[in-house]
ZALORO-934124 format. One record per residue (C-alpha): residue number from 1; x, y, z. Coordinates in steps of 0.05 Angstrom, whole numbers, plus 32768, in hexadecimal, padded with zeros to 4 digits. Layout:
// ZALORO-934124
+-----+------+------+------+
|   i |    u |    v |    w |
+-----+------+------+------+
| NUM |    X |    Y |    Z |
...
+-----+------+------+------+
***
This chain:
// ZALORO-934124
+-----+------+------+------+
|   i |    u |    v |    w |
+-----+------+------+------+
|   1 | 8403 | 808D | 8295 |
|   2 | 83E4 | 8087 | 824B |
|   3 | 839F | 8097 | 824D |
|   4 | 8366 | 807E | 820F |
|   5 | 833F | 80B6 | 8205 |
|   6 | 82F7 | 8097 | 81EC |
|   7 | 82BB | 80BC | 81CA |
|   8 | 8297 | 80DA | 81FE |
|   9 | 8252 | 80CA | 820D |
|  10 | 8232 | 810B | 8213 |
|  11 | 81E9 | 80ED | 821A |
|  12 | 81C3 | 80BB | 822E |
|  13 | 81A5 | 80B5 | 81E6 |
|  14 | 81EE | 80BE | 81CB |
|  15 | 820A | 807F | 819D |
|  16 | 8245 | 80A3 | 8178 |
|  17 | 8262 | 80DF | 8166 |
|  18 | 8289 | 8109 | 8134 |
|  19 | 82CD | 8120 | 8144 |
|  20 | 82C3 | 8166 | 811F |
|  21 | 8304 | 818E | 8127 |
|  22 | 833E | 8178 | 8152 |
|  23 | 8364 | 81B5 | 817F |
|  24 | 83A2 | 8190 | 8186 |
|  25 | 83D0 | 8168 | 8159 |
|  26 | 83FE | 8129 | 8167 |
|  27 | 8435 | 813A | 8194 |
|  28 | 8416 | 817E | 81B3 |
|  29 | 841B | 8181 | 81FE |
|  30 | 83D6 | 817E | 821F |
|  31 | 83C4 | 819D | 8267 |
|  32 | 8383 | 818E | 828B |
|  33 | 834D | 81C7 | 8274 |
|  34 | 836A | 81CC | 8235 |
|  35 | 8335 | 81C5 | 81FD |
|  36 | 8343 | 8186 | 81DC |
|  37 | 8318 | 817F | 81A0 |
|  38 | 82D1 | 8183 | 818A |
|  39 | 829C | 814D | 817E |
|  40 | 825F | 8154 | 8159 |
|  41 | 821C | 812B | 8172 |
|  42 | 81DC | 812B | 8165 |
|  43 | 81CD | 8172 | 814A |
|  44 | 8205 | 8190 | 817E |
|  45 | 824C | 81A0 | 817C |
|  46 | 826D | 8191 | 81BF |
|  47 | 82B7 | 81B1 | 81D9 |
|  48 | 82D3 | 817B | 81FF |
|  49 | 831B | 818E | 8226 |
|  50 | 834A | 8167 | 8245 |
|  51 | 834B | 8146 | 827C |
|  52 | 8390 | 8132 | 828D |
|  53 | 83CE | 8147 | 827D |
|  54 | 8408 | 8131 | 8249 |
|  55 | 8412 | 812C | 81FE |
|  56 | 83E2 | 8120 | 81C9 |
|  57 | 8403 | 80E0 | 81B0 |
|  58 | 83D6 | 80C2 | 817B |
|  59 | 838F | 80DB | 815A |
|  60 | 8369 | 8096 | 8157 |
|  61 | 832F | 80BB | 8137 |
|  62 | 8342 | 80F6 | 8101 |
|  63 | 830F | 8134 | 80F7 |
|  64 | 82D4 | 8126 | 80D7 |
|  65 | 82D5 | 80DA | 80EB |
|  66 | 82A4 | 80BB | 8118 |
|  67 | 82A2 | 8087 | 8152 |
|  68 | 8271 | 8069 | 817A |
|  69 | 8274 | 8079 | 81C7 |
|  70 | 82A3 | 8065 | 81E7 |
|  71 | 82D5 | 804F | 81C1 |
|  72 | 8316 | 8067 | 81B9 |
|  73 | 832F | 80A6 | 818F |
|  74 | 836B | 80C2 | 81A8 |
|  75 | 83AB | 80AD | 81D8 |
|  76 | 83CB | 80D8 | 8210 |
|  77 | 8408 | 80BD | 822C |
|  78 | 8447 | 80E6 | 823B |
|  79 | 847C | 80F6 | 8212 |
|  80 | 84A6 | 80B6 | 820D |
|  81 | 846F | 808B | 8225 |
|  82 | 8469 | 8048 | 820A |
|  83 | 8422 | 804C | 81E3 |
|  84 | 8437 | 8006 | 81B5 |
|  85 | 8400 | 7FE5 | 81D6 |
|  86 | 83C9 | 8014 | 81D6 |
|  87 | 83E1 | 8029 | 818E |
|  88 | 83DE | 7FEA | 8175 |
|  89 | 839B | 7FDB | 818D |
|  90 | 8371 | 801E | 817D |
|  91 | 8393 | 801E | 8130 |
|  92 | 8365 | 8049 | 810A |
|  93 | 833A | 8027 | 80D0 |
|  94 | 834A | 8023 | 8087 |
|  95 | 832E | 8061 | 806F |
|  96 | 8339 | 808F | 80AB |
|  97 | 8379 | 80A3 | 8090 |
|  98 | 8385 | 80F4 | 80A6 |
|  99 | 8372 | 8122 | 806A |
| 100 | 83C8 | 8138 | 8070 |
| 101 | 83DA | 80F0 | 8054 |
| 102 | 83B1 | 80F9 | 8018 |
| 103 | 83CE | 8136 | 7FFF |
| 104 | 83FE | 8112 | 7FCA |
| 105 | 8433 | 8143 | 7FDE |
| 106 | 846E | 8137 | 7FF9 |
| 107 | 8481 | 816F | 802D |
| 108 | 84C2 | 818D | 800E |
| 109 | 8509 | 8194 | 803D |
| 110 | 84FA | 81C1 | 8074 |
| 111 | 84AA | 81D5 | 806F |
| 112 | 8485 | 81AD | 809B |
| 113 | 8443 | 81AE | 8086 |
| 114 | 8424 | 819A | 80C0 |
| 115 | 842E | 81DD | 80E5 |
| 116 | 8402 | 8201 | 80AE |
| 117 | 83EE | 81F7 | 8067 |
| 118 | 8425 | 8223 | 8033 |
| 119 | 8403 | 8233 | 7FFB |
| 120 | 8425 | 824C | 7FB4 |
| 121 | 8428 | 8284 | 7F91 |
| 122 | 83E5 | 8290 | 7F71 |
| 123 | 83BE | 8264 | 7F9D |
| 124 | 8378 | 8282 | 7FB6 |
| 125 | 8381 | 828C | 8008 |
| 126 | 834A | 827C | 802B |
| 127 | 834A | 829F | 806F |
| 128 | 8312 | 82AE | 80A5 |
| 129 | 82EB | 82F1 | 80A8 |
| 130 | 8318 | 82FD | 80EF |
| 131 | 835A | 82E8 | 80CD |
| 132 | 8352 | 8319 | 809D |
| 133 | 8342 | 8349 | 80C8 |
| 134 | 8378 | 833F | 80F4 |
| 135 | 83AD | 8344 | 80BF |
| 136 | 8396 | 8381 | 80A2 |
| 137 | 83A1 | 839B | 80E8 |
| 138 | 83E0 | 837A | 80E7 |
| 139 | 83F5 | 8393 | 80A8 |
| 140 | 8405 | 834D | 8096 |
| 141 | 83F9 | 832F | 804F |
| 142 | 83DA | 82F1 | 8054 |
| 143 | 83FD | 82C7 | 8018 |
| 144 | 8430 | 82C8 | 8052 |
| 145 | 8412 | 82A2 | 808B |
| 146 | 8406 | 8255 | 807E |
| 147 | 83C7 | 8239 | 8090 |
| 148 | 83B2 | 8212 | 80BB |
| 149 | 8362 | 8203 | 80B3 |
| 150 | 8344 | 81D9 | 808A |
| 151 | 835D | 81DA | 803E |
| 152 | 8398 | 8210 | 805E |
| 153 | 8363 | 823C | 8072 |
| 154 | 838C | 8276 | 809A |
| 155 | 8368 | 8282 | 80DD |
| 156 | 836E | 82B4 | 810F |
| 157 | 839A | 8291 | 813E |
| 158 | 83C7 | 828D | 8100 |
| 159 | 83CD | 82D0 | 80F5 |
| 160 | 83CF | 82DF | 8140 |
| 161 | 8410 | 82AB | 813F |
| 162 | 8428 | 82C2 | 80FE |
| 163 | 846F | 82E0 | 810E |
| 164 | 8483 | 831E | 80DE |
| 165 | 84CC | 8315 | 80E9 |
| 166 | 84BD | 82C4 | 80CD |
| 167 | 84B6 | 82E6 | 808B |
| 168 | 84F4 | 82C3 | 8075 |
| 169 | 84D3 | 827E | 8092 |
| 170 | 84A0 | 8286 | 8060 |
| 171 | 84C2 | 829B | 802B |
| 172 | 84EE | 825A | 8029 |
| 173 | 84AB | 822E | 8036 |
| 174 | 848F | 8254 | 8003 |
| 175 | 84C1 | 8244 | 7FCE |
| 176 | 84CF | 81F5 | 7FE9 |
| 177 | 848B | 81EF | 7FD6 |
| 178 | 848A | 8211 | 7F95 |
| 179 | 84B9 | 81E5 | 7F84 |
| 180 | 848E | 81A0 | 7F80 |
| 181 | 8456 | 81CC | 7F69 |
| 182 | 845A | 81C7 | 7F1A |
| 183 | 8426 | 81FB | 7F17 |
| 184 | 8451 | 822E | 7F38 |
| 185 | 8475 | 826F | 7F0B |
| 186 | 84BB | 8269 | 7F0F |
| 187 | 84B8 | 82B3 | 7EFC |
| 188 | 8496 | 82D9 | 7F36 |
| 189 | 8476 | 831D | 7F1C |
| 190 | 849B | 835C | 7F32 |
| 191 | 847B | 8375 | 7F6E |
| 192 | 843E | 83A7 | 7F58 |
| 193 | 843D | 83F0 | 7F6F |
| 194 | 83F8 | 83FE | 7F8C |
| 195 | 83DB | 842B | 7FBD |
| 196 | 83D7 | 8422 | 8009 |
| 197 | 838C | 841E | 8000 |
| 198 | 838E | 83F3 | 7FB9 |
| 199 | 83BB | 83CA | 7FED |
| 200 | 8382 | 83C0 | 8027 |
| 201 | 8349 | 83B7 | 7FFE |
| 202 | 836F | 837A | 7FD5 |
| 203 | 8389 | 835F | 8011 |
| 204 | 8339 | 8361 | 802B |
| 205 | 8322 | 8343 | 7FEA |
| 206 | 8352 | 8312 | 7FDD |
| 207 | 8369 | 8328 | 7F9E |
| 208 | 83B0 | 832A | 7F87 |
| 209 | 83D1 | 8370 | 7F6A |
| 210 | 83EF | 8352 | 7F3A |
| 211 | 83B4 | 833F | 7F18 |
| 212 | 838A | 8381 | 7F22 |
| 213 | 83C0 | 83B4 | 7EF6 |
| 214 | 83ED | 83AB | 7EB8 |
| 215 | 8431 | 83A4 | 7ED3 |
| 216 | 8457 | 83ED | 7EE1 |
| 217 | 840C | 8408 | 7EED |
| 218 | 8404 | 8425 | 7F2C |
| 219 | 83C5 | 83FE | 7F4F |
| 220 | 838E | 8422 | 7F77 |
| 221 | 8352 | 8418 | 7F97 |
| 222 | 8327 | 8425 | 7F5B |
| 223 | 834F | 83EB | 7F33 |
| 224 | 833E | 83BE | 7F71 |
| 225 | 82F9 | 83CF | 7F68 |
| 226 | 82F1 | 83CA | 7F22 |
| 227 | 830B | 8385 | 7F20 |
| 228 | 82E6 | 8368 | 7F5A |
| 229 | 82A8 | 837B | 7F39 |
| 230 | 82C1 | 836C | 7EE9 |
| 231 | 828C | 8337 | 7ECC |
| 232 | 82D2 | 8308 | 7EBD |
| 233 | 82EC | 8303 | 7F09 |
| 234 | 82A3 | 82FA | 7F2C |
| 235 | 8299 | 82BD | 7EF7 |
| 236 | 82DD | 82A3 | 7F07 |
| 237 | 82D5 | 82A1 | 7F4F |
| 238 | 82D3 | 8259 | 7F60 |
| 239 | 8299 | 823B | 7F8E |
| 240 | 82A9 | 821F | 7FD0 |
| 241 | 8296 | 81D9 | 7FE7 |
| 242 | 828A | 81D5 | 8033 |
| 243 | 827B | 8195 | 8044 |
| 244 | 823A | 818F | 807B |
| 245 | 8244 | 818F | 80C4 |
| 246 | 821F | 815A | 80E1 |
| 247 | 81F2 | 818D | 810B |
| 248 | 81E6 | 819E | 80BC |
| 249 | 81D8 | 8152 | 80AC |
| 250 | 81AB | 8144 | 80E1 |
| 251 | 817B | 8189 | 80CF |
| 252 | 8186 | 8170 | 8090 |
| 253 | 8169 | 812C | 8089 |
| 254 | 8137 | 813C | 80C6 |
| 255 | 8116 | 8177 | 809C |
| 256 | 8115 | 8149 | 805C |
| 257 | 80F1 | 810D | 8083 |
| 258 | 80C0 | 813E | 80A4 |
| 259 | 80AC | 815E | 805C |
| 260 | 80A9 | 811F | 803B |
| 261 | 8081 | 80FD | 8070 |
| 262 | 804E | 812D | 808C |
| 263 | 8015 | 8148 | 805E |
| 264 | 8018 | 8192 | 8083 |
| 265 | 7FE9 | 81D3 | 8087 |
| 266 | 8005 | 820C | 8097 |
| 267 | 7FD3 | 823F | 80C1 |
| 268 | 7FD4 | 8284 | 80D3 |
| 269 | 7FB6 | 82B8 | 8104 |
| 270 | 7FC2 | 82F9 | 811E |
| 271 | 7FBE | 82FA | 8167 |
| 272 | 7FBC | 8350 | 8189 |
| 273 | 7FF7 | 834F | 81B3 |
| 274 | 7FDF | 8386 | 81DF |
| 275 | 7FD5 | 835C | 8222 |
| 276 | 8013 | 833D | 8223 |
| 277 | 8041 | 837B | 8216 |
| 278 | 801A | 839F | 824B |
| 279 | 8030 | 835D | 827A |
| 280 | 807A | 835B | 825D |
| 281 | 807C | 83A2 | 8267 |
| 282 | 805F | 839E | 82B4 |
| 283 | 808A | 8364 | 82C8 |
| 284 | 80CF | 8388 | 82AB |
| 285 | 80B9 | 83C3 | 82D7 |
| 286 | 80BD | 8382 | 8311 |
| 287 | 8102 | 8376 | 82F8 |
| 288 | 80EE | 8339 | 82DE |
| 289 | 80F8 | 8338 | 8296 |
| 290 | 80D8 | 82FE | 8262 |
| 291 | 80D0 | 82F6 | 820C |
| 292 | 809B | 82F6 | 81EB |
| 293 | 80AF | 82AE | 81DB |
| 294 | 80A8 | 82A3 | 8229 |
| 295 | 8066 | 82B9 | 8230 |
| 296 | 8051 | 8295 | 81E8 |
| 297 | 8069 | 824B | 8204 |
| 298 | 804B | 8255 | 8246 |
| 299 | 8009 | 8267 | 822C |
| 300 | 8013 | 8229 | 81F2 |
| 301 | 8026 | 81FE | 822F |
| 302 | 7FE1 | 8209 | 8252 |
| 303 | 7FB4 | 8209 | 8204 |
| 304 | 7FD5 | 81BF | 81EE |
| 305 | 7FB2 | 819B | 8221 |
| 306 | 7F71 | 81B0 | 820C |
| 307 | 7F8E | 8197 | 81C8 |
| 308 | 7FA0 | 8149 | 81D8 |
| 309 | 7FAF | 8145 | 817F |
| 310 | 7FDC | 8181 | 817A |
| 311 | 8008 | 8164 | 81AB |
| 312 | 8011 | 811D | 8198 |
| 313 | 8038 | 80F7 | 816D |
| 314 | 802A | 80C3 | 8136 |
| 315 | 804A | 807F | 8133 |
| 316 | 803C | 805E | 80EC |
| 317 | 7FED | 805E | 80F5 |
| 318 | 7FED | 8062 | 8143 |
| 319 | 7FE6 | 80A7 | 816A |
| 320 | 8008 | 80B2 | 81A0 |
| 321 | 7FED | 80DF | 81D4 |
| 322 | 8012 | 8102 | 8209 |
| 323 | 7FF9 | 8121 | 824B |
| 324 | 8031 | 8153 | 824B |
| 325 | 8050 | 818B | 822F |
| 326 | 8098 | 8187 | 821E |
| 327 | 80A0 | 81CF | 81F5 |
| 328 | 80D9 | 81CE | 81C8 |
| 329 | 80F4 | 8212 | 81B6 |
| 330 | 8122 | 8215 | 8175 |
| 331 | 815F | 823F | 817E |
| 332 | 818F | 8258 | 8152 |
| 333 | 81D4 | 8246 | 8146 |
| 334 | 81FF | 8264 | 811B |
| 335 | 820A | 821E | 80EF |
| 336 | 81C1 | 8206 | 80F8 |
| 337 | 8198 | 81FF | 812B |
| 338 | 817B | 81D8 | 8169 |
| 339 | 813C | 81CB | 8198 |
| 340 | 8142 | 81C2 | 81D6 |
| 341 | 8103 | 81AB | 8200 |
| 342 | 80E3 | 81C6 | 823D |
| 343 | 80C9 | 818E | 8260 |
| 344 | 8084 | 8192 | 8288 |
| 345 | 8080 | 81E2 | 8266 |
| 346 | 8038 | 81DA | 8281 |
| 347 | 804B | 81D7 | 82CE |
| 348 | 8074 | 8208 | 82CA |
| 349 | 806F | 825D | 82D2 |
| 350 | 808C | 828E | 829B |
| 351 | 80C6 | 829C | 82C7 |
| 352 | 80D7 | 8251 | 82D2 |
| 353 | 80CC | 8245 | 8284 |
| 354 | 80F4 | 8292 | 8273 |
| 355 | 812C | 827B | 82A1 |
| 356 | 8136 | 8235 | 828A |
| 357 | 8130 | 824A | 823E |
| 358 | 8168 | 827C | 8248 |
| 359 | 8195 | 8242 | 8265 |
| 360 | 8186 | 8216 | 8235 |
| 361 | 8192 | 824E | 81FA |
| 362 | 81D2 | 825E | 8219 |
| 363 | 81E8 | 8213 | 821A |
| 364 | 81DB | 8203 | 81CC |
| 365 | 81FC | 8243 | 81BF |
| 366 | 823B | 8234 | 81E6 |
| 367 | 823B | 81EC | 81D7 |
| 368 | 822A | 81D7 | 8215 |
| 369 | 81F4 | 81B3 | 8200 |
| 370 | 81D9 | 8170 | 821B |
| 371 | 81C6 | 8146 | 81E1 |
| 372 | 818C | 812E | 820D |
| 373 | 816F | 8172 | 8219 |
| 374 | 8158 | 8172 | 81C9 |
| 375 | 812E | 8129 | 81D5 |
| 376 | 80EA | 8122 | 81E8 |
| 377 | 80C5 | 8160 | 81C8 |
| 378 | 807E | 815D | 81C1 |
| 379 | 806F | 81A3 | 81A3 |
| 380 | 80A1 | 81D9 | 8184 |
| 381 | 80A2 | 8222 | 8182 |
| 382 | 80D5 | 8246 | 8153 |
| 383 | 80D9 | 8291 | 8150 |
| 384 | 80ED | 82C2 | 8112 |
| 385 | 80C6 | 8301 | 812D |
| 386 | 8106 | 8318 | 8145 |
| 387 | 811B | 831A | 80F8 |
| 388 | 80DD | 8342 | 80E4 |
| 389 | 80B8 | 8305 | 80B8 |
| 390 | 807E | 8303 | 80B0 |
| 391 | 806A | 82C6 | 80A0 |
| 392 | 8083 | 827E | 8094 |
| 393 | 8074 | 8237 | 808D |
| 394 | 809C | 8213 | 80C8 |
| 395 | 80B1 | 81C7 | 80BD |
| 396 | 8098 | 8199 | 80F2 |
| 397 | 80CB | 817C | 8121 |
| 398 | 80BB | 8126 | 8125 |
| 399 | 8099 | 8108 | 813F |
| 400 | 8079 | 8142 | 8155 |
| 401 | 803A | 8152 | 812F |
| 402 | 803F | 81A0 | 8131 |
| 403 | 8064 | 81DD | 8135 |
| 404 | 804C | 8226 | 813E |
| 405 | 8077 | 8261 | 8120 |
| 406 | 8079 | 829F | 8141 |
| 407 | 8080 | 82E4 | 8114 |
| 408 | 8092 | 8329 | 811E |
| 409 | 8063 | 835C | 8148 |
| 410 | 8048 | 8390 | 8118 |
| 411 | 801B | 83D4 | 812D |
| 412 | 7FE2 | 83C5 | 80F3 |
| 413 | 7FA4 | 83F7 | 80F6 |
| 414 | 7F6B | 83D2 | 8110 |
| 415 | 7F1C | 83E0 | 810B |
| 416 | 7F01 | 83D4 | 8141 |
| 417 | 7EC1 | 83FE | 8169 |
| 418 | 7EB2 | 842F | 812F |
| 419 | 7EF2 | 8443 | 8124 |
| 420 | 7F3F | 842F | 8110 |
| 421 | 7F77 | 8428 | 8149 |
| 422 | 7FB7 | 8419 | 8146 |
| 423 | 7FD0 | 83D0 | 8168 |
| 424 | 800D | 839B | 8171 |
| 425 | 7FFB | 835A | 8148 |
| 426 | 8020 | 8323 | 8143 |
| 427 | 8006 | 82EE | 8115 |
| 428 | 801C | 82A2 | 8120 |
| 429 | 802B | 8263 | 80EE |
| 430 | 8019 | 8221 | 810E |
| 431 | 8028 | 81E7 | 80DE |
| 432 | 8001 | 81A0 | 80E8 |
| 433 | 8012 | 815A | 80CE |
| 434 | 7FCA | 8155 | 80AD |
| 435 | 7FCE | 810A | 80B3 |
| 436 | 7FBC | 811C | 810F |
| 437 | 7F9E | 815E | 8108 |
| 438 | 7F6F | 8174 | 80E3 |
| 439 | 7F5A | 81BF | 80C9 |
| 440 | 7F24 | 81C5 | 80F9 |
| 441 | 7F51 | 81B2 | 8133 |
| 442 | 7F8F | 81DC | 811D |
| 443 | 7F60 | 821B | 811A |
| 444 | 7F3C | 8210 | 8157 |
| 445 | 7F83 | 8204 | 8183 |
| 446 | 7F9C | 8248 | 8161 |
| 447 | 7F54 | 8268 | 8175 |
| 448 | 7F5C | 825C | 81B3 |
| 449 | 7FAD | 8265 | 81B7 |
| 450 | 7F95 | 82AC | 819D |
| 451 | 7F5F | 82B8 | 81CE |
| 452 | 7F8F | 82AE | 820F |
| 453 | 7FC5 | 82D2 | 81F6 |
| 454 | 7F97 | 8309 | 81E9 |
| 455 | 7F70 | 8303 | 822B |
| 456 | 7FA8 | 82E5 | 825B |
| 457 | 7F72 | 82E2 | 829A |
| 458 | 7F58 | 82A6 | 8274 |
| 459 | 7F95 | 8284 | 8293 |
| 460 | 7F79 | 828D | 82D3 |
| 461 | 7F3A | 8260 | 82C7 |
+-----+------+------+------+
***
């Protein structure tokens, strides 16, 4: 039986979403578990798989295309199922046309293009870090292994499909397409005689033999070299255009409101790290092991309170006040990143907070996400010590009306009872929208921020 597939609501806050890469084409067979395609939401990147089984009949909504909840983007039917109907009904608006019908090309006899992109002599390849990898292992040149990402991008499931003994394949797709390519030699070059190694590092780099040596010269490593790094082929490398996810978009326009809007001081302290490492060290030795960054929100958690400004919100020229703590954390993604909120982080212990952290870290990492876990933050704590900075000026998340920044821990020589001695301080950035809190109340909040982390039985009044 044809089923609609529909954009997922992944949220309750969730309106629409952005299909952002598709794992299956028309006509592929689909089981249940198999991942299906990806959708991007609100700052998040979701893998969504399949549900039921059958073919992939129709793509309502192509990659890069959005859709509001629940409506439909894709058809799964069986093979010779009747999808007229449903077709018919969920055709795709003007202007959602897949990116393979704009090409302008017509595919010539026998190459279809939709199983990979076959590029022409001369073209740059464009291949991922692990594809490239790969086929050096392989021993496989990668002008012979079409392309399947986006703009023919090779990837490693490319390369791990390639076939060696399809060389013959290629070479016939490779000359159908030269021929409706007016830009293509009818005169190849004569194969160039380099070394093995001239061989790997071009094949690593990109660059083509036959541009490295006069023709007849034998090509090493050192001609490789020298051409990489001639003034004439780093100017005529050509930029690449990427264009932003929309977890990109979102940190983009977010960070331009909040620097635009807020009138922000940045302030610093050092605060002697002494106590808590002796308590991080003394509960690992329980087998219980917590961050810095644990310890830091907990003790933030319990200070806001006595701080009703630094943890309120500002509505046009209303402040709004809020008698709890929902700690966001940011965390890093490796295309942006995301902060996710610890609700009530002033009822709760270290543990409770480490434990629910790591969860939560592990869920925007594997894009497991729920959008909903990033709403409702009332304070946020982002971390760089781990990267050895210093210092920095952290943008504040809205509506929030601050943000503290935590640095790297640093031994400094201290004076301190007639003499110098050695100790572990860490100094902190808060940032405050100017137009809530004021200098006084910024510095006092970080005073006393300082003074429990540095004397953690204060906690116990």
């Amino acid at each position: 039986m044809a089923n609609v597939l529909v954009m997922p609501k992944l949220g309750l806050t969730m309106t629409e979403g952005t299909i952002a890469k598709w794992h299956k084409k028309e006509g592929d067979p689909v089981k249940a578990g198999d991942l299906l395609y990806e959708v991007e939401t609100d700052k998040l990147t979701n893998e969504i798989e399949a549900k039921e089984e059958g073919v992939l009949r129709k793509i309502i909504v192509p990659e890069g295309a959005s859709a509001v909840c629940l409506d439909p983007i894709a058809i799964i039917a069986g093979a010779d199922e009747d999808i007229t109907g449903l077709a018919g009904s969920t055709k795709p608006e003007e202007g959602q046309t897949a990116a393979a019908d704009d090409t302008g090309l017509n595919s010539p006899a026998g190459v279809d293009l939709a199983q990979g992109l076959i590029r022409v002599p001369g073209e740059r390849i464009i291949a991922s870090p692990a594809a490239k990898k790969l086929a050096i292992e392989k021993g496989i040149d990668l002008e012979k292994i079409p392309g399947t990402g986006p703009n023919g991008r090779i990837t490693l499931k490319d390369v791990e499909a390639f076939d060696a003994t399809s060389d013959a394949w290629n070479a016939s797709a490779v000359q159908a397409a030269s021929a409706v390519s007016s830009q293509v030699s009818e005169d190849p070059a004569p194969r160039q005689k380099s070394t093995p190694m001239a061989e790997k590092i071009a094949a690593e780099l990109q660059v083509r033999l036959s541009e490295v040596s006069e023709a007849g010269k034998r090509t090493t490593k050192a001609d490789v070299m020298a051409f990489v790094q001639s003034d004439a082929q780093v100017h005529a490398q050509p930029e690449r255009t990427a264009a932003m996810s929309g977890m990109r978009k979102v940190i983009a326009r977010r960070m331009s409101t909040s620097h635009s809007t807020c009138p922000t001081v940045t302030y610093d302290i050092s605060i002697d790290m002494s106590a808590l490492k002796s308590i991080k060290d003394g509960l690992k030795q329980e087998n219980v092991k917590v961050s810095y960054t644990d310890l830091l929100t907990y003790i933030a958690a319990r200070t806001l309170p006595e701080f009703p400004l630094m943890n309120c919100s500002v509505d046009g020229e209303t402040l709004i006040y809020k008698n709890y703590v929902n700690m966001g954390i940011a965390v890093a993604l490796p295309d942006g990143l995301v902060v996710p909120v610890i609700r009530n982080a002033h009822l709760k212990g270290v543990s409770e907070i480490s434990k629910e952290l790591i969860s939560l870290s592990e869920d925007a990492k594997n894009g497991k996400l729920d959008p909903d876990a990033l709403k409702g933050g009332t304070f946020t704590i982002t971390n760089l010590g781990m990267f050895g900075i210093e210092s920095f000026s952290p943008i504040i998340n809205l509506p929030e009306v601050a943000i503290l920044g935590v640095n790297t821990i640093q031994m400094t020589q201290v004076y301190e009872n007639g003499g110098f001695t050695a100790k572990p301080l860490m100094k902190v950035s808060l940032t405050a929208d100017h137009r809530a809190v004021d200098g006084a109340v910024a510095a006092q909040f970080l005073a006393r921020l300082k003074k429990k982390m540095e004397n953690p039985y204060f906690l116990m009044l």
